[in-house]
Every structure is written in structure tokens, then in C-alpha cells.
DSSP file (Angstrom, degrees, kcal/mol; ACC not computed):
  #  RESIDUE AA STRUCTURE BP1 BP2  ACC     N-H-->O    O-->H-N    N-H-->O    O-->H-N    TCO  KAPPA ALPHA  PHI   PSI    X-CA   Y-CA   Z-CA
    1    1 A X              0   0    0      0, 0.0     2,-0.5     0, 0.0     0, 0.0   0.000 360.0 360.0 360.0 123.7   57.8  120.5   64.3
    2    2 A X        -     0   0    0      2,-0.0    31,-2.5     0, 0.0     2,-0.6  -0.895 360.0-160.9-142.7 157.3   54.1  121.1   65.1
    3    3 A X        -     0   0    0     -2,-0.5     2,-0.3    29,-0.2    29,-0.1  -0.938  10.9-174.9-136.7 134.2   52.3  123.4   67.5
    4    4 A X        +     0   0    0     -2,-0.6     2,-0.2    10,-0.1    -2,-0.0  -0.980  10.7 175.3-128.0 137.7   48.8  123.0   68.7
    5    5 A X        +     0   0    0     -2,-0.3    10,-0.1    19,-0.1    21,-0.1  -0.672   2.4 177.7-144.0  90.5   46.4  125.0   70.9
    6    6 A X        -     0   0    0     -2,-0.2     9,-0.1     2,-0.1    -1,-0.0   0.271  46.7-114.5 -91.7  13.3   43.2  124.1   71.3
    7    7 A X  S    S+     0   0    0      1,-0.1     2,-0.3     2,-0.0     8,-0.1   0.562  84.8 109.6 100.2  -7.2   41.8  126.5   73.7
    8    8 A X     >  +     0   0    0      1,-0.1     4,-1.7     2,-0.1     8,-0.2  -0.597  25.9 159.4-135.3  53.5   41.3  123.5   76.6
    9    9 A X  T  4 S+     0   0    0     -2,-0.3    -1,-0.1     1,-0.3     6,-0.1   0.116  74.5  56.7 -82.7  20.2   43.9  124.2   79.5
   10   10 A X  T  4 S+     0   0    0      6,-0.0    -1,-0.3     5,-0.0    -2,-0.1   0.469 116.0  34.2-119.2 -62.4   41.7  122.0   82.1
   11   11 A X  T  4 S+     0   0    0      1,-0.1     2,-0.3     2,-0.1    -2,-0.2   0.626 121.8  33.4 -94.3   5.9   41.8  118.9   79.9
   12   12 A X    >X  -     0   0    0     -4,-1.7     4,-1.6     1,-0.1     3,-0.6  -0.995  66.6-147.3-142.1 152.6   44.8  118.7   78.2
   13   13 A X  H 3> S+     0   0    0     -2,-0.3     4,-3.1     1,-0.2     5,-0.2   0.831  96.3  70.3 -91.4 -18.1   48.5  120.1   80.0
   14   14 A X  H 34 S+     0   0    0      2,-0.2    -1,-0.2     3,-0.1     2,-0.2   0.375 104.0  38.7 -79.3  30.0   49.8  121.1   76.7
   15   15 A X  H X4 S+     0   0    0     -3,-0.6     3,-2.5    -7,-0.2    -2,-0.2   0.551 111.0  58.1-113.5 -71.1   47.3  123.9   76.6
   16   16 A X  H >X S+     0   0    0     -4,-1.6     4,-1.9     1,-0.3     3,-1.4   0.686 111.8  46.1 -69.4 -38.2   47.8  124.5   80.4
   17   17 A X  H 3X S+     0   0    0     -4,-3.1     4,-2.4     1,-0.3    -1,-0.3   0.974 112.1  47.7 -19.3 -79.3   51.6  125.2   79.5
   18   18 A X  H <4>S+     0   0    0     -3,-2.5     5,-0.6     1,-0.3    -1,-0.3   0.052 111.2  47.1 -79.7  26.1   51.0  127.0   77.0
   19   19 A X  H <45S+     0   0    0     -3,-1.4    -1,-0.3     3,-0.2    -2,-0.2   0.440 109.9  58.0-127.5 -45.1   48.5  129.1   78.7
   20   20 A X  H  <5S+     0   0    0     -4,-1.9    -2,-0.2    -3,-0.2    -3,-0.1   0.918 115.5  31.1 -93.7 -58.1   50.9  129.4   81.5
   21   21 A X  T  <5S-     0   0    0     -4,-2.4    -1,-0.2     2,-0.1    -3,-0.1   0.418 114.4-105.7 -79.6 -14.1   54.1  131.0   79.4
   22   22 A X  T   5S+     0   0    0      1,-0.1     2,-0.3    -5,-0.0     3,-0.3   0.809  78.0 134.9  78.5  28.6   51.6  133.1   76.5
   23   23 A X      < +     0   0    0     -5,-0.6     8,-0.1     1,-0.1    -1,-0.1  -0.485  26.9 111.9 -97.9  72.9   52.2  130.8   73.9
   24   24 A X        +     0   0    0     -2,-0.3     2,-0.5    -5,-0.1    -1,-0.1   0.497  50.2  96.6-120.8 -34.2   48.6  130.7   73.1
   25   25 A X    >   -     0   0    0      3,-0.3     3,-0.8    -3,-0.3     5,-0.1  -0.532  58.3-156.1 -91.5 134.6   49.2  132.6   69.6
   26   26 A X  T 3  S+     0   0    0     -2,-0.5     3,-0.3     1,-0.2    -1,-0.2   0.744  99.6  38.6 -74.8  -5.1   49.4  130.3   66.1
   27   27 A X  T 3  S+     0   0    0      1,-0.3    -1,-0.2     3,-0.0     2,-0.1   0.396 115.8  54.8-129.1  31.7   51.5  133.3   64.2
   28   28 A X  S <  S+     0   0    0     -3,-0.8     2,-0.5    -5,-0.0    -1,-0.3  -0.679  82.4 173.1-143.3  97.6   53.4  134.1   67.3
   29   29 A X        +     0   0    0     -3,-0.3     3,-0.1    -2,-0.1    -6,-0.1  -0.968  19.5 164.0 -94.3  84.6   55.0  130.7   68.3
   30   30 A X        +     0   0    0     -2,-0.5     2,-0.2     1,-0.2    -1,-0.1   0.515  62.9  22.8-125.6  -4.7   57.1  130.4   70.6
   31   31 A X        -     0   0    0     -8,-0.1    -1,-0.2   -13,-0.1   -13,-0.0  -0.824  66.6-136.3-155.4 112.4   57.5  126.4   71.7
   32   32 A X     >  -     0   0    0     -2,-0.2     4,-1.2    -3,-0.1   -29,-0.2   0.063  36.4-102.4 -47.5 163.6   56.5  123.1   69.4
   33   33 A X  H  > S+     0   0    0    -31,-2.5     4,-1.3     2,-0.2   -30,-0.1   0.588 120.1  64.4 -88.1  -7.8   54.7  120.5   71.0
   34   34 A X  H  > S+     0   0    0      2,-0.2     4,-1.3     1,-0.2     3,-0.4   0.939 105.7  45.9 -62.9 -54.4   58.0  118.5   71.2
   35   35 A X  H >> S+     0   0    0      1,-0.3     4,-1.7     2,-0.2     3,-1.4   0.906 109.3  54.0 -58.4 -46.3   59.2  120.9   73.3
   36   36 A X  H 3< S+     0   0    0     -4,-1.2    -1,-0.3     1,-0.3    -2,-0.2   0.807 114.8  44.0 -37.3 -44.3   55.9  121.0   75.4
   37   37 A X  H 3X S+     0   0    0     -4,-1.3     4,-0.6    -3,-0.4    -1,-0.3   0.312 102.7  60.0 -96.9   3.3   56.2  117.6   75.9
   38   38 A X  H <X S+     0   0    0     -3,-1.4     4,-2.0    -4,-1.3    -1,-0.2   0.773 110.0  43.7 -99.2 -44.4   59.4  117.3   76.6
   39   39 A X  H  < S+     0   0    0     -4,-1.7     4,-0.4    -5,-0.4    -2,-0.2   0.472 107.5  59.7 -97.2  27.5   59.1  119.5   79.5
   40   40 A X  H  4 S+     0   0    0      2,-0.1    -1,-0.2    -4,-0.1     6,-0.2   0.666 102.0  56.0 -64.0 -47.5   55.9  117.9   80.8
   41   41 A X  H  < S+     0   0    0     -4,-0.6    -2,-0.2     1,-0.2    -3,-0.1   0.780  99.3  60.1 -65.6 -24.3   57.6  115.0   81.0
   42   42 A X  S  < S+     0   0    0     -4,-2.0     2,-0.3     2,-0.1    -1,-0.2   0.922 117.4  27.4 -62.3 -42.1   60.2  116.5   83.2
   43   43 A X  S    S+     0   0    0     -4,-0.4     4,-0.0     3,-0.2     0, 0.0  -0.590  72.3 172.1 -86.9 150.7   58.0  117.4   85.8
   44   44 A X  S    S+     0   0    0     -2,-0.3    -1,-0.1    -3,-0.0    -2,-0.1   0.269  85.1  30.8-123.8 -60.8   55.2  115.0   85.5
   45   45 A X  S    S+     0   0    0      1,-0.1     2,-0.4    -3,-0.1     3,-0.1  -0.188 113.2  69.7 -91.5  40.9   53.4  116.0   88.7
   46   46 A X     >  +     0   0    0     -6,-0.2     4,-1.6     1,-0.1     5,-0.3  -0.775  48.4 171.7-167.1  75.1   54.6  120.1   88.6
   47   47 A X  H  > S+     0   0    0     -2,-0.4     4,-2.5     1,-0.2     5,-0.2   0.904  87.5  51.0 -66.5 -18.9   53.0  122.1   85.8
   48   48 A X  H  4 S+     0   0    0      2,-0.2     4,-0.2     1,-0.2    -1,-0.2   0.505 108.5  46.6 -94.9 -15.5   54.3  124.8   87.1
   49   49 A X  H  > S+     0   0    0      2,-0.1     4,-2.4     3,-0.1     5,-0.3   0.738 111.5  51.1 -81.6 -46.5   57.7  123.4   87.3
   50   50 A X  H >X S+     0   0    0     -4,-1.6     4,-2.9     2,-0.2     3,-2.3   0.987 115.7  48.2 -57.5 -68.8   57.4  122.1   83.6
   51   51 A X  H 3X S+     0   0    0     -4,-2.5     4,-1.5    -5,-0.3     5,-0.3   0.873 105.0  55.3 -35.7 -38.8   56.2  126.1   82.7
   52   52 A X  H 3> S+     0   0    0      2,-0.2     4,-2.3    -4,-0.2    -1,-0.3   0.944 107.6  51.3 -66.3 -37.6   59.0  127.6   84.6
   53   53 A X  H <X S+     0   0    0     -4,-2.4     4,-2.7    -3,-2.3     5,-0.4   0.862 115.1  45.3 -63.9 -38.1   61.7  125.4   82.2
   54   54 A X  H  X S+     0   0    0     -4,-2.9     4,-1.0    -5,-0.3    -1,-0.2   0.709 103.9  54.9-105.1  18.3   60.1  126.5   79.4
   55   55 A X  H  X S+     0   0    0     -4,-1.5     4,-2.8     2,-0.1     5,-0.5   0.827 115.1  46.5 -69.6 -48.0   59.8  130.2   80.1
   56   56 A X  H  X S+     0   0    0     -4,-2.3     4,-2.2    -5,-0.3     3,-0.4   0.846 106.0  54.0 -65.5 -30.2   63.4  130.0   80.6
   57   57 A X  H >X S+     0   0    0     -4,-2.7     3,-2.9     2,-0.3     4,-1.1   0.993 116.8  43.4 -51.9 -85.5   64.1  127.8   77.2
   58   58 A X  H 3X S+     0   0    0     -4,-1.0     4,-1.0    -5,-0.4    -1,-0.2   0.760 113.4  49.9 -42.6 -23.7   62.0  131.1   75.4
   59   59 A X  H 3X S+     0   0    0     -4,-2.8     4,-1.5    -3,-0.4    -1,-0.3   0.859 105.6  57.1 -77.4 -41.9   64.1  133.5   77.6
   60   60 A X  H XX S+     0   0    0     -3,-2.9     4,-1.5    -4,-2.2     3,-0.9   0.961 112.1  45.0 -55.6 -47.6   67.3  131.4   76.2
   61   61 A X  H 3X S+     0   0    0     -4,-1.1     4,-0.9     1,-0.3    -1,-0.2   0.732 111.9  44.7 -88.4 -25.4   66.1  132.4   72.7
   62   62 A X  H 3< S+     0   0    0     -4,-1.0    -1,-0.3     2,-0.2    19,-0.2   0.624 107.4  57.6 -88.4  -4.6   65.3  136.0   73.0
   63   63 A X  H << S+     0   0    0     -4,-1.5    -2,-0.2    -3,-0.9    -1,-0.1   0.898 107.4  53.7 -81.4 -48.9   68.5  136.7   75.0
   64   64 A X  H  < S+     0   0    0     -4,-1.5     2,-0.2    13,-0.1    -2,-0.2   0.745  92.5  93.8 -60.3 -35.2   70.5  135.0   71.4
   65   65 A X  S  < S-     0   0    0     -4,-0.9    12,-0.2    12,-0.1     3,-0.1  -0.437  79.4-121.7 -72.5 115.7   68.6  137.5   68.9
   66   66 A X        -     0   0    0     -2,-0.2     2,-0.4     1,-0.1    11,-0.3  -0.091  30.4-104.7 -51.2 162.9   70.2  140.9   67.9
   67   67 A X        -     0   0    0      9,-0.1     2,-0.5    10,-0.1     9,-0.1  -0.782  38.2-161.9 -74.4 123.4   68.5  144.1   68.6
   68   68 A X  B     -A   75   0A   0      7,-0.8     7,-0.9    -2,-0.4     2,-0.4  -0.869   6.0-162.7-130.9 147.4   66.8  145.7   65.7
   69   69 A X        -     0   0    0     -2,-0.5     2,-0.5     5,-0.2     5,-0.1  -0.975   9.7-174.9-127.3 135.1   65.8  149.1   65.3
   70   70 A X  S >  S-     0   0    0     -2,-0.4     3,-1.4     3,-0.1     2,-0.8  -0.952  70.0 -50.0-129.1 132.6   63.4  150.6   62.8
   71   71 A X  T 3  S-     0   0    0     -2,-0.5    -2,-0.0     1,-0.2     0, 0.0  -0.589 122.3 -24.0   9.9 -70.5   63.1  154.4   62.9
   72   72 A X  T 3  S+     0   0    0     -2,-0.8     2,-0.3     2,-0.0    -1,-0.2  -0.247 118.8 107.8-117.3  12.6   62.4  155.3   66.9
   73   73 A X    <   -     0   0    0     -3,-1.4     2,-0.4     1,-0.1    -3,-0.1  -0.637  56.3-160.5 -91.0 158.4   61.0  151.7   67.3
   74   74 A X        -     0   0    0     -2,-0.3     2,-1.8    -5,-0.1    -5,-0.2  -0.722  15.9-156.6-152.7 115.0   63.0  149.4   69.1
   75   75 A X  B     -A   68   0A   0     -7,-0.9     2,-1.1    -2,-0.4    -7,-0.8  -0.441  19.8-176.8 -89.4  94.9   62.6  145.7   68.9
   76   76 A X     >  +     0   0    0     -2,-1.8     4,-1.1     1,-0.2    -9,-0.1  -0.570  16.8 167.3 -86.8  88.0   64.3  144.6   72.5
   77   77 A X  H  > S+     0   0    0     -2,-1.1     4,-1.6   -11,-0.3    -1,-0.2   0.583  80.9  68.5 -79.9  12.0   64.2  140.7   72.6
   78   78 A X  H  > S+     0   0    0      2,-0.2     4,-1.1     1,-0.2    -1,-0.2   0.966 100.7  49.8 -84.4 -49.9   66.6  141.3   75.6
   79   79 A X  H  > S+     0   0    0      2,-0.2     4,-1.7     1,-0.2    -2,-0.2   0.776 111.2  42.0 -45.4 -41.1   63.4  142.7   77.2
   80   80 A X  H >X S+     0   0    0     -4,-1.1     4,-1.6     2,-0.2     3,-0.8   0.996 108.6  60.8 -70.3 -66.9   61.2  140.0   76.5
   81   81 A X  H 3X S+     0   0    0     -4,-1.6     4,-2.3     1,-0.3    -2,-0.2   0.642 106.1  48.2   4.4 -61.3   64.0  137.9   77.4
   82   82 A X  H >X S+     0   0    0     -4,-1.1     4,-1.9     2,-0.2     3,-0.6   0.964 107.1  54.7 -54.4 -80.2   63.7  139.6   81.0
   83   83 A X  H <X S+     0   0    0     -4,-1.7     4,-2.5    -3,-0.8    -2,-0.2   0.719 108.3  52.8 -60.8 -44.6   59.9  139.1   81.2
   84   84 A X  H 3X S+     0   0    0     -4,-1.6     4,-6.7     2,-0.2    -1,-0.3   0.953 108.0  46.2 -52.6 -59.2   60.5  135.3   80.6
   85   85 A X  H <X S+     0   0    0     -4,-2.3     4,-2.6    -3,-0.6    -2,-0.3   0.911 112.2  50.2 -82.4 -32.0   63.0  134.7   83.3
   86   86 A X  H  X S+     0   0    0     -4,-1.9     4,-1.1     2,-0.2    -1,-0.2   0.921 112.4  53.9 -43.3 -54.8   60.8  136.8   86.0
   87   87 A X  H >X S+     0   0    0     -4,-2.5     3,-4.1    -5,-0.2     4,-3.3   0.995 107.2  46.6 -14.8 -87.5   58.0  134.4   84.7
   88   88 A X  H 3X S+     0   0    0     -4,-6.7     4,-3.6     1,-0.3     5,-0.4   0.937 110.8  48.6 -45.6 -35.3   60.0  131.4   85.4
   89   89 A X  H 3< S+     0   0    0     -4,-2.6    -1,-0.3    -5,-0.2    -2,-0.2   0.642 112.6  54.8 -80.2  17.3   61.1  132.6   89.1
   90   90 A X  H << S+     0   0    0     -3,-4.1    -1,-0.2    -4,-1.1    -2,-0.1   0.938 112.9  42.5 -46.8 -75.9   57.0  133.4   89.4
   91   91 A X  H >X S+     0   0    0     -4,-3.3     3,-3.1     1,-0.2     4,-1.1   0.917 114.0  48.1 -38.7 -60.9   56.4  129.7   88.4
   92   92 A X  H 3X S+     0   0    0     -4,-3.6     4,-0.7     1,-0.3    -1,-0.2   0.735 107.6  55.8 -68.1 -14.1   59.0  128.3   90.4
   93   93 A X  H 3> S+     0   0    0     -5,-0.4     4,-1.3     2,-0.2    -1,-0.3   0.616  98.4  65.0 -93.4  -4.8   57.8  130.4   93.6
   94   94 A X  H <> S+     0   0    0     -3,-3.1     4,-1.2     2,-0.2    -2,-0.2   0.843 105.0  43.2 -49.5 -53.8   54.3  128.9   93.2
   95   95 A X  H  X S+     0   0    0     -4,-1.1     4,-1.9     2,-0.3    -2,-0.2   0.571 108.0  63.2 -78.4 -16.7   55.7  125.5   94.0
   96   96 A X  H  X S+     0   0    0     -4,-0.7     4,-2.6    -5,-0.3    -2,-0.2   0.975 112.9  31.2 -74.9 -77.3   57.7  127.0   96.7
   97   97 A X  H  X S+     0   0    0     -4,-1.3     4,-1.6     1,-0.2    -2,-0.3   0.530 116.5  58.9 -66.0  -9.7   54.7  128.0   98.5
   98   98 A X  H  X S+     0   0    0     -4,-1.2     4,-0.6     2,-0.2     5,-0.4   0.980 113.7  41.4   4.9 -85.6   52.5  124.8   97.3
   99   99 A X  H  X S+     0   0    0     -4,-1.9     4,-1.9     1,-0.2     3,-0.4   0.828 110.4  56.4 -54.8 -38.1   55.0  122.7   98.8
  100  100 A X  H >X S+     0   0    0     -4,-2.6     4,-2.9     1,-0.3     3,-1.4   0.973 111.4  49.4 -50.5 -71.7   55.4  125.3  102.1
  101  101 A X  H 3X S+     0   0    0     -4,-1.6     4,-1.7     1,-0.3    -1,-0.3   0.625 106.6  49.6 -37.2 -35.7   51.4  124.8  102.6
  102  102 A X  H 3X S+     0   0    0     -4,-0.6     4,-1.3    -3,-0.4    -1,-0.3   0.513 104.1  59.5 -86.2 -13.9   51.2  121.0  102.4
  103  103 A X  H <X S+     0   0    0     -4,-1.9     4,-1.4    -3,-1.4    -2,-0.2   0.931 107.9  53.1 -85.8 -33.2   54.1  120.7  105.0
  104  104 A X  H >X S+     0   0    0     -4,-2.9     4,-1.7     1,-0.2     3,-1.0   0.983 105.6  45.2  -9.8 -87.3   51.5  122.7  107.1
  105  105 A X  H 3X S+     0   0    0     -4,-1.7     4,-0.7     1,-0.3     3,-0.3   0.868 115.8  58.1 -70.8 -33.5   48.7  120.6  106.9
  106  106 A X  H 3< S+     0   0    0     -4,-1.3    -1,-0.3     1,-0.2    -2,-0.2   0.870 112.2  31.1  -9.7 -73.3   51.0  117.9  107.5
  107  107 A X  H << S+     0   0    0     -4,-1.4    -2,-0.2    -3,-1.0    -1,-0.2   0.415 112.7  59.5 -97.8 -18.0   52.3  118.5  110.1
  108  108 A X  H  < S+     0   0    0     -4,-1.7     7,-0.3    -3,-0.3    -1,-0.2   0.291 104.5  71.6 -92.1  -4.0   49.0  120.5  111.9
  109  109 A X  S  < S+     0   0    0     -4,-0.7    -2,-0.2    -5,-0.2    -1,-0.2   0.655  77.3 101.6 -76.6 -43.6   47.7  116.9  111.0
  110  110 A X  S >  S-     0   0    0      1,-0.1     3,-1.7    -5,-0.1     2,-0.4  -0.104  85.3-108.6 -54.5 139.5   49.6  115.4  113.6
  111  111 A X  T 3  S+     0   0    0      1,-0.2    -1,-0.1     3,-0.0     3,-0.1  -0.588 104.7  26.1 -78.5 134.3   48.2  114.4  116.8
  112  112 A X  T 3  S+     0   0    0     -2,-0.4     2,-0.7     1,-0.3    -1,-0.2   0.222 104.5 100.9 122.2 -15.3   49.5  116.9  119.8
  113  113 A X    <   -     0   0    0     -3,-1.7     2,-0.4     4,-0.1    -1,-0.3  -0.841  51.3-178.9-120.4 139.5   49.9  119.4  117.4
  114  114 A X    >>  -     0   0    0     -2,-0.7     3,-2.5     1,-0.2     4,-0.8  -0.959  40.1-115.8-124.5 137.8   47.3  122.4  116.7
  115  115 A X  H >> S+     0   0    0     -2,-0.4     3,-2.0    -7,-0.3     4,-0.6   0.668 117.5  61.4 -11.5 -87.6   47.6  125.4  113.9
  116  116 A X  H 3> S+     0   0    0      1,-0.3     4,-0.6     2,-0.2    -1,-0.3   0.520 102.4  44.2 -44.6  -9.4   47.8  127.6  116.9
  117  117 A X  H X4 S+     0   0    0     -3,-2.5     3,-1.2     2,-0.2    -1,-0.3   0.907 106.8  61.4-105.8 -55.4   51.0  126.2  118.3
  118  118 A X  H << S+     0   0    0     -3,-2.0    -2,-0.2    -4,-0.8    -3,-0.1   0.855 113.8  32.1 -38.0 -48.4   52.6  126.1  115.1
  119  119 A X  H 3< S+     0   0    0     -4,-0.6    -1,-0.3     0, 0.0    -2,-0.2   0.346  92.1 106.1-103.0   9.4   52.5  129.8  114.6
  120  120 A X  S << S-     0   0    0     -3,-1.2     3,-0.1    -4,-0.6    -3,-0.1  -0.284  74.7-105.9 -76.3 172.1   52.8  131.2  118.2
  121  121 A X        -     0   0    0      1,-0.2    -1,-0.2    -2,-0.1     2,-0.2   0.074  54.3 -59.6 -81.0-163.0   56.1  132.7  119.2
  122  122 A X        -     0   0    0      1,-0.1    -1,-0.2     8,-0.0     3,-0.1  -0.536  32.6-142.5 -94.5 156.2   58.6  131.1  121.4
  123  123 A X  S    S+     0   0    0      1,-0.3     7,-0.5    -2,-0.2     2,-0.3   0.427  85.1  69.3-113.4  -1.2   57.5  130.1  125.2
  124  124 A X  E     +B  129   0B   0      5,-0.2     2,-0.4     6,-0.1    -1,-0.3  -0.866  53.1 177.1-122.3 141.9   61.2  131.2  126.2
  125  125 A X  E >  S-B  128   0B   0      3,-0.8     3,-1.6    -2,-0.3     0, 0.0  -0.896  76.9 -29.0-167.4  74.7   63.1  134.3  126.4
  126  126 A X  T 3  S-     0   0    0     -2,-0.4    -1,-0.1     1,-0.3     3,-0.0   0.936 123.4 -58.3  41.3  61.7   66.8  134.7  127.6
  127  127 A X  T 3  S+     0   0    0     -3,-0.2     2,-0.6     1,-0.1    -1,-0.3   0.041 110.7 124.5  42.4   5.3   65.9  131.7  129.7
  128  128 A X  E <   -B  125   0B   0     -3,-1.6    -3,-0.8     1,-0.0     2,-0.5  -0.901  60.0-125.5 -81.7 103.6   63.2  133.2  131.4
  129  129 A X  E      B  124   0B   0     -2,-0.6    -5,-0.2    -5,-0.2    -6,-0.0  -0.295 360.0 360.0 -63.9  88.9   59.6  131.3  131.2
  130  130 A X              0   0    0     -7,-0.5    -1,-0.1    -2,-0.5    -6,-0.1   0.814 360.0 360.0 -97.9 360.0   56.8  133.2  130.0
């Protein structure tokens, strides 16, 4: 198992990942680079897609962990746990609006059709023409 971060989230996606989810620290570890790359390959085109599987994979792992306490501390991986899967629906609501925006310009692409007609209201009313 080996985990790399070189600081280069523009040229490589297993930084951008791991950039993406805060697995950025070498003595806080939270995903191998098999794992990186296994969900890079799932998504191919969707970093954000890729990020969102493997918040929830780290969320899977902090949910499994007992709850420890050491005098009035309390170490909650159910909280972290929490923080992950809010993550993931983040990610996954990026690509939700991504995708919403290119069906736009799609479609505002078309001949016949202009922004302004796409977002006006309706041109009838309980059959009356206004």
C-alpha cells in the first residue's frame, strides 16, 4: 500500500483527489494510491464524481471505529464520519450543477432559441394570452 502527495493538483488527479477529500497529510492517511486510482478510474471524466466515492469510502471507515474517550476529550469518528458524507453530497452537487449549465448553453445554442426565452415565465395563464 503506498500513498503519495506531491503538492501538484493541476498536473496530476491523484493530487487533485486528494486535495479534494483533505487527504493531503503523510501521517494522517486516509486513502492509498490504489484506492485513488481505483476511483479515478471510475469516473474518468468526473473528478468530482471520483472525490465524492471516496469521501464516502473514508466516511465508511470512520462510521466502523469505536468512540474513545480520554478524560473530557472525545474522539468522535462518527463525526468525522458525518463531515465526509456532507463532503460527498457537496461533490456530487457540483456535477449536478456542471451538468445543469452545459444543458443551458446547449440548448441557448440552438437556433430560434435566446437565454431570454429560456428563463421568461409562461406566455399563458388559465388560458388567457398575455
Amino acid at each position: 500500500m503506498t500513498w503519495t502527495y506531491t503538492n501538484n493538483p493541476s498536473g496530476s488527479s491523484r493530487d487533485a483527489l486528494r486535495l479534494a477529500v483533505g487527504d493531503t497529510n503523510q501521517e494522517d492517511q486516509r486513502l492509498s494510491d490504489e484506492e485513488v486510482n481505483h476511483f479515478l478510474s471510475l469516473y474518468p471524466e468526473s473528478l468530482n464524481l471520483a472525490a465524492a466515492d471516496a469521501a464516502e469510502a473514508i466516511a465508511a471507515r470512520y462510521s466502523s471505529m469505536a468512540v474513545s474517550y480520554v478524560g473530557d476529550l472525545d474522539n468522535s469518528p462518527h463525526l468525522k464520519a458525518e463531515y465526509y458524507l456532507k463532503l460527498a453530497s457537496r461533490l456530487r452537487s457540483r456535477v449536478v450543477v456542471e451538468e445543469v449549465e452545459e444543458a443551458e448553453e446547449s440548448i441557448a445554442a440552438s437556433p430560434g432559441c435566446s437565454s431570454e426565452a429560456l428563463h421568461r415565465g409562461a406566455l399563458f395563464k388559465r388560458g388567457i394570452c398575455l
